[in-house]
Residue, then its C-alpha position, 0 to 999 in steps of 0.5 A: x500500500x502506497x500513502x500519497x499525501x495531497x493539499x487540502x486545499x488543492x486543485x487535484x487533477x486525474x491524468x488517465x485514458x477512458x476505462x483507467x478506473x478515474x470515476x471509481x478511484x474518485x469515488x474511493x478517495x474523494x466526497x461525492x460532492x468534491x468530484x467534478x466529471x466531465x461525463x456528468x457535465x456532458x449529461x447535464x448539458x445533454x442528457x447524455x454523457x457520452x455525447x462527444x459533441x456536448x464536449x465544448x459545452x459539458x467542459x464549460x460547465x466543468x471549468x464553472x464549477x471548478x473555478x467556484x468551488x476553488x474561489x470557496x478553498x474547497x478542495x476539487x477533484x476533475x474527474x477527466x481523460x487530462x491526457x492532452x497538454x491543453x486541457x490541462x493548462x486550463x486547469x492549471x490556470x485555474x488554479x493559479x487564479x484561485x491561489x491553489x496547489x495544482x496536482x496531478x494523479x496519474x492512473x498509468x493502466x496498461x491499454x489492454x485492461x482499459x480496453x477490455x474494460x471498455x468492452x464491458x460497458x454498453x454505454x462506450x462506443x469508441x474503438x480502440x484506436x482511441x485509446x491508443x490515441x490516448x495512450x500515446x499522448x499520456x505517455x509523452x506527458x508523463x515527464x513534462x508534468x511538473x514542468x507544466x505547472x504541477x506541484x506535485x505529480x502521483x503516477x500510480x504504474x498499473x492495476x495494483x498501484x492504483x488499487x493500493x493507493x491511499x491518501x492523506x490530505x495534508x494543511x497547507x504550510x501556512x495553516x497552523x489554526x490549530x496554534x491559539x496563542x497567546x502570541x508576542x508578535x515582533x516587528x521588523x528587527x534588522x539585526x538590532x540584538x540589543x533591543x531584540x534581548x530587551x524587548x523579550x525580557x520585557x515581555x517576560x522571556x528568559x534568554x537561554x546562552x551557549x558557552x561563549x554567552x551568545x544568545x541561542x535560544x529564549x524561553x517564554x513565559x508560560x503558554x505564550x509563544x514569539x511571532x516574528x514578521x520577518x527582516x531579521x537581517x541587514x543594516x543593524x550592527x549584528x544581523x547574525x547574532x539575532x539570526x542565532x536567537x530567531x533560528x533557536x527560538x524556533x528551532x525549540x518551539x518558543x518562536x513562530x517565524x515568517x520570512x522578509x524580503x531581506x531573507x529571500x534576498x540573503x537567501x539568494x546571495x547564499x546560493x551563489x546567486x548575483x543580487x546586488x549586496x545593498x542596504x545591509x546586505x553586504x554587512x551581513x555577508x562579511x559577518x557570515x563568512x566569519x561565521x562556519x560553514x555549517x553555520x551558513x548552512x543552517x541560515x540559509x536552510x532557515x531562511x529558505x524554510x520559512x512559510x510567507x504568512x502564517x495563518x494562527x488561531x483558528x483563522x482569527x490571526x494572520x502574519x505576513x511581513x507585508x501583511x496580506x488581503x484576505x483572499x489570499x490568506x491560507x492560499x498558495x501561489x506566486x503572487x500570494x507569496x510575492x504580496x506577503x513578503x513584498x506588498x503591493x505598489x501603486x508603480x509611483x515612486x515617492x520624492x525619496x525614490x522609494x515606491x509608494x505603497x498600495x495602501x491595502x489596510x485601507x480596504x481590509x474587511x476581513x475578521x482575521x486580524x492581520x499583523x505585518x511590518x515591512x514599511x516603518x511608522x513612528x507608531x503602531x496604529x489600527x486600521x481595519x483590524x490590521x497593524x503594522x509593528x515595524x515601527x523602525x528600530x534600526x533608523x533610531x525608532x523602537x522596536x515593538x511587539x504586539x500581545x495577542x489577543x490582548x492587543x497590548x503593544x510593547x516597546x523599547x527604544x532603539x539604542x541609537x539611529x543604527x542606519x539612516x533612513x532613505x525616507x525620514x521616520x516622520x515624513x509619512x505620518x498622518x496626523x490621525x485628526x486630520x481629512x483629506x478631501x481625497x478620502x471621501x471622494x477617492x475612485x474607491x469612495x467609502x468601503x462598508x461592511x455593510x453595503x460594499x463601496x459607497x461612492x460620494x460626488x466631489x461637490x458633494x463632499x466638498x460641499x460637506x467639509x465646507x458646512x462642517x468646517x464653518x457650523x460644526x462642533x469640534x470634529x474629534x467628537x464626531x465619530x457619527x451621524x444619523x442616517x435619514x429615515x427612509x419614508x414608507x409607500x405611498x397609500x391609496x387608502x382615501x384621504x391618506x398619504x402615508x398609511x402604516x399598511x405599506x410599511x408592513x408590507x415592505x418588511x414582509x416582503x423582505x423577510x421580516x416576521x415581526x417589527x417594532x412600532x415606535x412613537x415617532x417624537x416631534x423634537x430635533x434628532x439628537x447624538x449624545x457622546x458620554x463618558x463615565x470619567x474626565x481621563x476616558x473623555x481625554x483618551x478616546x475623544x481628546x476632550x478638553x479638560x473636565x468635559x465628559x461628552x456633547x450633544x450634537x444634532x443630525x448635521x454635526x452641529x452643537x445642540x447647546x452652548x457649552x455650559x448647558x452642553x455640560x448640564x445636559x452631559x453630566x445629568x445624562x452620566x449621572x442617569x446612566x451610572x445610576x441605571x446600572x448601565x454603564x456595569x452592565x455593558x462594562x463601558x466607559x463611554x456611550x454614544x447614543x441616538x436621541x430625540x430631543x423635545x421639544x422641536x421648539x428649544x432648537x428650531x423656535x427660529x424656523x417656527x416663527x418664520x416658516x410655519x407662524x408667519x404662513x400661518x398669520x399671513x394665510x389667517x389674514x387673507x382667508x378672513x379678508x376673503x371671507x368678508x369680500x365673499x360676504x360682501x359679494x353674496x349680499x349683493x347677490x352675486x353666486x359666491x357659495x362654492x367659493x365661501x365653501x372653499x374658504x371655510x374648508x381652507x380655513x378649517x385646513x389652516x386651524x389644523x395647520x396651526x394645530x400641528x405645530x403648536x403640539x410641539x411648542x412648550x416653553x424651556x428654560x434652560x434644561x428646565x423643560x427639555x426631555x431626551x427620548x433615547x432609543x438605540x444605543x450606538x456604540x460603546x467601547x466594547x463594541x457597536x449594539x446594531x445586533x441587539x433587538x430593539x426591545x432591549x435598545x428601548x429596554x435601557x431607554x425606559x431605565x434612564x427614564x426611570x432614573x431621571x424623568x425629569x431628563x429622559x422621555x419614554x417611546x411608547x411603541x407596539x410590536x406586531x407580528x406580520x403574519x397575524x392579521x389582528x397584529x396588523x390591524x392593531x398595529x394600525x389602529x396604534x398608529x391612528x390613536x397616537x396621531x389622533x392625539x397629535x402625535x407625529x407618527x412612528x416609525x416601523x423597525x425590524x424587531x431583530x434590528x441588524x437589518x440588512x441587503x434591502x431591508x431599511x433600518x427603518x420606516x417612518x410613517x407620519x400622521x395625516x395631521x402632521x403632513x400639513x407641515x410638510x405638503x402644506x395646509x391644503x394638501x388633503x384637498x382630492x386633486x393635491x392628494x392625487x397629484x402627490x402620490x406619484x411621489x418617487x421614494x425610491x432615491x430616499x430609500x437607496x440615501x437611507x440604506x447607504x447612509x445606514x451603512x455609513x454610520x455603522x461603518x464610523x461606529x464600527x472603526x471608533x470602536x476598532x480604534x482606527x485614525x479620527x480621519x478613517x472614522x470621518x471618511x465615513x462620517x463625512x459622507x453621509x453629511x455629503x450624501x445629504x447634498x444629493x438631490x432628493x424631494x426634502x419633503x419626503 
C-alpha cells in the first residue's frame, strides 16, 4: 500500500485514458460532492454523457464549477481523460487564479485492461484506436508534468498501484489554526540584538546562552509563544547574532517565524546567486563568512524554510511581513507569496525614490486580524483590524511587539539611529485628526461592511467639509451621524398619504416576521457622546479638560452652548451610572441616538418664520376673503362654492396651526427639555446594531426611570406580520397616537441588524402632521392625487447607504482606527445629504 499525501486545499487533477478506473478511484478517495466529471457535465448539458459533441459545452460547465468551488478553498477533484497538454493548462490556470496547489494523479493502466474494460460497458462506443490515441499522448506527458505547472505529480504504474493507493490530505504550510496563542508578535528587527534581548525580557522571556554567552535560544513565559514578521537581517550592527536567537527560538518551539524580503534576498546571495549586496546586505555577508560553514548552512536552510504568512488561531490571526488581503490568506501561489513578503505598489515612486505603497489596510474587511511590518511608522496604529509593528528600530525608532489577543503593544527604544533612513521616520505620518478631501471622494469612495463601496460626488463632499468646517462642533467628537429615515409607500387608502399598511408590507416582503412600532417624537434628532470619567473623555475623544461628552444634532452641529452642553452631559452620566448601565455593558463611554423635545428649544427660529408667519399671513387673507365673499353674496352675486372653499381652507389652516403648536412648550434652560433615547450606538466594547430593539428601548425606559425629569419614554407596539389582528392593531396604534397629535412612528425590524434591502427603518407620519410638510391644503382630492406619484425610491437607496455609513464610523471608533478613517465615513453621509432628493419626503 502506497500513502500519497495531497493539499487540502488543492486543485487535484486525474491524468488517465477512458476505462483507467478515474470515476471509481474518485469515488474511493474523494466526497461525492468534491468530484467534478466531465461525463456528468456532458449529461447535464445533454442528457447524455457520452455525447462527444456536448464536449465544448459539458467542459464549460466543468471549468464553472471548478473555478467556484476553488474561489470557496474547497478542495476539487476533475474527474477527466487530462491526457492532452491543453486541457490541462486550463486547469492549471485555474488554479493559479484561485491561489491553489495544482496536482496531478496519474492512473498509468496498461491499454489492454482499459480496453477490455471498455468492452464491458454498453454505454462506450469508441474503438480502440482511441485509446491508443490516448495512450500515446499520456505517455509523452508523463515527464513534462511538473514542468507544466504541477506541484506535485502521483503516477500510480498499473492495476495494483492504483488499487493500493491511499491518501492523506495534508494543511497547507501556512495553516497552523490549530496554534491559539497567546502570541508576542515582533516587528521588523534588522539585526538590532540589543533591543531584540530587551524587548523579550520585557515581555517576560528568559534568554537561554551557549558557552561563549551568545544568545541561542529564549524561553517564554508560560503558554505564550514569539511571532516574528520577518527582516531579521541587514543594516543593524549584528544581523547574525539575532539570526542565532530567531533560528533557536524556533528551532525549540518558543518562536513562530515568517520570512522578509531581506531573507529571500540573503537567501539568494547564499546560493551563489548575483543580487546586488545593498542596504545591509553586504554587512551581513562579511559577518557570515566569519561565521562556519555549517553555520551558513543552517541560515540559509532557515531562511529558505520559512512559510510567507502564517495563518494562527483558528483563522482569527494572520502574519505576513507585508501583511496580506484576505483572499489570499491560507492560499498558495506566486503572487500570494510575492504580496506577503513584498506588498503591493501603486508603480509611483515617492520624492525619496522609494515606491509608494498600495495602501491595502485601507480596504481590509476581513475578521482575521492581520499583523505585518515591512514599511516603518513612528507608531503602531489600527486600521481595519490590521497593524503594522515595524515601527523602525534600526533608523533610531523602537522596536515593538504586539500581545495577542490582548492587543497590548510593547516597546523599547532603539539604542541609537543604527542606519539612516532613505525616507525620514516622520515624513509619512498622518496626523490621525486630520481629512483629506481625497478620502471621501477617492475612485474607491467609502468601503462598508455593510453595503460594499459607497461612492460620494466631489461637490458633494466638498460641499460637506465646507458646512462642517464653518457650523460644526469640534470634529474629534464626531465619530457619527444619523442616517435619514427612509419614508414608507405611498397609500391609496382615501384621504391618506402615508398609511402604516405599506410599511408592513415592505418588511414582509423582505423577510421580516415581526417589527417594532415606535412613537415617532416631534423634537430635533439628537447624538449624545458620554463618558463615565474626565481621563476616558481625554483618551478616546481628546476632550478638553473636565468635559465628559456633547450633544450634537443630525448635521454635526452643537445642540447647546457649552455650559448647558455640560448640564445636559453630566445629568445624562449621572442617569446612566445610576441605571446600572454603564456595569452592565462594562463601558466607559456611550454614544447614543436621541430625540430631543421639544422641536421648539432648537428650531423656535424656523417656527416663527416658516410655519407662524404662513400661518398669520394665510389667517389674514382667508378672513379678508371671507368678508369680500360676504360682501359679494349680499349683493347677490353666486359666491357659495367659493365661501365653501374658504371655510374648508380655513378649517385646513386651524389644523395647520394645530400641528405645530403640539410641539411648542416653553424651556428654560434644561428646565423643560426631555431626551427620548432609543438605540444605543456604540460603546467601547463594541457597536449594539445586533441587539433587538426591545432591549435598545429596554435601557431607554431605565434612564427614564432614573431621571424623568431628563429622559422621555417611546411608547411603541410590536406586531407580528403574519397575524392579521397584529396588523390591524398595529394600525389602529398608529391612528390613536396621531389622533392625539402625535407625529407618527416609525416601523423597525424587531431583530434590528437589518440588512441587503431591508431599511433600518420606516417612518410613517400622521395625516395631521403632513400639513407641515405638503402644506395646509394638501388633503384637498386633486393635491392628494397629484402627490402620490411621489418617487421614494432615491430616499430609500440615501437611507440604506447612509445606514451603512454610520455603522461603518461606529464600527472603526470602536476598532480604534485614525479620527480621519472614522470621518471618511462620517463625512459622507453629511455629503450624501447634498444629493438631490424631494426634502419633503
Amino acid at each position: 500500500m502506497s500513502t500519497f499525501d495531497i493539499p487540502d486545499r488543492s486543485l487535484v487533477v486525474l491524468v488517465g485514458i477512458s476505462g483507467s478506473g478515474k470515476s471509481s478511484f474518485a469515488a474511493q478517495h474523494f466526497g461525492p460532492y468534491e468530484t467534478v466529471s466531465s461525463d456528468a457535465c456532458r449529461g447535464m448539458v445533454s442528457n447524455d454523457p457520452n455525447l462527444q459533441s456536448a464536449t465544448k459545452d459539458a467542459f464549460a460547465l466543468l471549468e464553472f464549477l471548478v473555478a467556484t468551488r476553488l474561489r470557496a478553498g474547497l478542495l476539487t477533484v476533475v474527474d477527466a481523460t487530462n491526457v492532452q497538454p491543453a486541457a490541462r493548462k486550463t486547469l492549471i490556470a485555474l488554479a493559479r487564479e484561485h491561489d491553489v496547489l495544482p496536482v496531478a494523479v496519474v492512473l498509468d493502466v496498461p491499454e489492454s485492461v482499459c480496453a477490455q474494460r471498455n468492452a464491458e460497458r454498453t454505454d462506450r462506443m469508441f474503438g480502440r484506436d482511441v485509446l491508443r490515441r490516448q495512450q500515446s499522448q499520456l505517455q509523452r506527458s508523463l515527464r513534462g508534468l511538473s514542468k507544466e505547472g504541477f506541484r506535485t505529480v502521483h503516477v500510480l504504474d498499473g492495476v495494483e498501484a492504483v488499487a493500493s493507493a491511499t491518501f492523506v490530505r495534508t494543511p497547507l504550510r501556512s495553516d497552523r489554526r490549530e496554534l491559539t496563542g497567546p502570541f508576542d508578535v515582533i516587528g521588523d528587527i534588522h539585526g538590532c540584538l540589543a533591543e531584540l534581548e530587551s524587548l523579550l525580557g520585557v515581555l517576560g522571556y528568559t534568554i537561554e546562552r551557549d558557552d561563549a554567552g551568545r544568545a541561542v535560544g529564549a524561553t517564554p513565559p508560560p503558554g505564550r509563544t514569539a511571532v516574528f514578521v520577518g527582516d531579521y537581517v541587514d543594516r543593524g550592527p549584528d544581523s547574525v547574532e539575532v539570526l542565532r536567537l530567531v533560528m533557536g527560538m524556533v528551532g525549540t518551539g518558543a518562536a513562530l517565524a515568517v520570512p522578509g524580503n531581506h531573507e529571500i534576498k540573503l537567501v539568494k546571495a547564499l546560493r551563489g546567486r548575483k543580487v546586488t549586496a545593498s542596504h545591509g546586505l553586504a554587512e551581513t555577508l562579511e559577518q557570515l563568512d566569519a561565521e562556519s560553514a555549517e553555520f551558513r548552512r543552517e541560515v540559509l536552510e532557515f531562511c529558505d524554510g520559512l512559510v510567507a504568512h502564517l495563518v494562527l488561531d483558528g483563522g482569527k490571526l494572520v502574519v505576513a511581513h507585508a501583511g496580506l488581503i484576505e483572499k489570499y490568506h491560507n492560499r498558495a501561489s506566486g503572487r500570494v507569496r510575492s504580496f506577503a513578503l513584498y506588498g503591493d505598489t501603486t508603480g509611483e515612486t515617492d520624492e525619496f525614490g522609494l515606491p509608494v505603497r498600495y495602501p491595502w489596510a485601507q480596504d481590509y474587511r476581513g475578521s482575521a486580524t492581520v499583523l505585518y511590518g515591512h514599511t516603518p511608522v513612528p507608531e503602531v496604529e489600527w486600521e481595519n483590524n490590521t497593524a503594522c509593528l515595524d515601527t523602525g528600530c534600526v533608523f533610531g525608532g523602537k522596536l515593538t511587539a504586539l500581545r495577542y489577543p490582548e492587543r497590548e503593544v510593547v516597546s523599547v527604544p532603539a539604542e541609537k539611529v543604527w542606519y539612516e533612513p532613505a525616507r525620514p521616520m516622520g515624513a509619512f505620518t498622518r496626523d490621525a485628526a486630520s481629512l483629506d478631501l481625497s478620502d471621501v471622494i477617492g475612485p474607491t469612495g467609502v468601503e462598508t461592511s455593510l453595503r460594499g463601496r459607497v461612492s460620494v460626488r466631489p461637490e458633494n463632499a466638498a460641499g460637506a467639509l465646507e458646512v462642517m468646517s464653518r457650523f460644526g462642533l469640534a470634529p474629534q467628537w464626531l465619530h457619527y451621524l444619523p442616517p435619514t429615515m427612509a419614508p414608507s409607500g405611498t397609500s391609496e387608502r382615501e384621504g391618506y398619504l402615508e398609511y402604516p399598511t405599506q410599511a408592513f408590507d415592505a418588511y414582509r416582503a423582505l423577510g421580516a416576521s415581526t417589527v417594532i412600532c415606535e412613537e415617532k417624537h416631534m423634537g430635533s434628532r439628537v447624538v449624545v457622546v458620554v463618558c463615565r470619567d474626565a481621563d476616558t473623555a481625554r483618551e478616546k475623544f481628546d476632550a478638553p479638560q473636565g468635559s465628559l461628552g456633547t450633544a450634537y444634532t443630525r448635521t454635526g452641529r452643537p445642540v447647546f452652548d457649552e455650559s448647558l452642553t455640560g448640564e445636559l452631559i453630566s445629568g445624562v452620566s449621572d442617569a446612566i451610572e445610576k441605571a446600572g448601565v454603564w456595569d452592565e455593558l462594562d463601558s466607559s463611554w456611550l454614544i447614543l441616538d436621541c430625540e430631543l423635545m421639544p422641536w421648539s428649544a432648537k428650531a423656535e427660529g424656523l417656527i416663527k418664520t416658516e410655519y407662524a408667519a404662513v400661518a398669520a399671513v394665510s389667517r389674514a387673507n382667508l378672513v379678508a376673503e371671507a368678508a369680500v365673499l360676504a360682501s359679494a353674496g349680499s349683493r347677490g352675486l353666486d359666491v357659495q362654492e367659493l365661501l365653501e372653499r374658504n371655510t374648508v381652507r380655513q378649517v385646513n389652516l386651524g389644523e395647520f396651526t394645530g400641528a405645530y403648536r403640539r410641539y411648542i412648550w416653553p424651556t428654560d434652560g434644561l428646565d423643560g427639555v426631555r431626551i427620548a433615547p432609543f438605540q444605543v450606538l456604540a460603546s467601547n466594547v463594541g457597536t449594539y446594531a445586533d441587539r433587538p430593539h426591545a432591549w435598545h428601548l429596554d435601557v431607554a425606559d431605565r434612564l427614564v426611570a432614573a431621571a424623568p425629569d431628563m429622559f422621555a419614554t417611546t411608547r411603541r407596539i410590536e406586531v407580528d406580520l403574519s397575524m392579521p389582528d397584529s396588523v390591524a392593531a398595529g394600525e389602529k396604534w398608529w391612528e390613536e397616537l396621531t389622533a392625539q397629535g402625535g407625529e407618527g412612528m416609525v416601523v423597525k425590524p424587531s431583530a434590528n441588524a437589518p440588512r441587503g434591502k431591508m431599511q433600518p427603518g420606516m417612518k410613517v407620519r400622521g395625516r395631521e402632521y403632513l400639513r407641515l410638510i405638503y402644506g395646509a391644503d394638501y388633503t384637498d382630492p386633486d393635491r392628494l392625487t397629484a402627490l402620490r406619484n411621489r418617487n421614494v425610491g432615491h430616499k430609500q437607496s440615501m437611507a440604506l447607504r447612509e445606514y451603512a455609513l454610520g455603522m461603518e464610523a461606529l464600527d472603526r471608533s470602536v476598532r480604534g482606527e485614525p479620527l480621519y478613517s472614522i470621518h471618511q465615513a462620517v463625512f459622507a453621509v453629511l455629503a450624501l445629504e447634498s444629493e438631490p432628493v424631494d426634502p419633503r419626503l
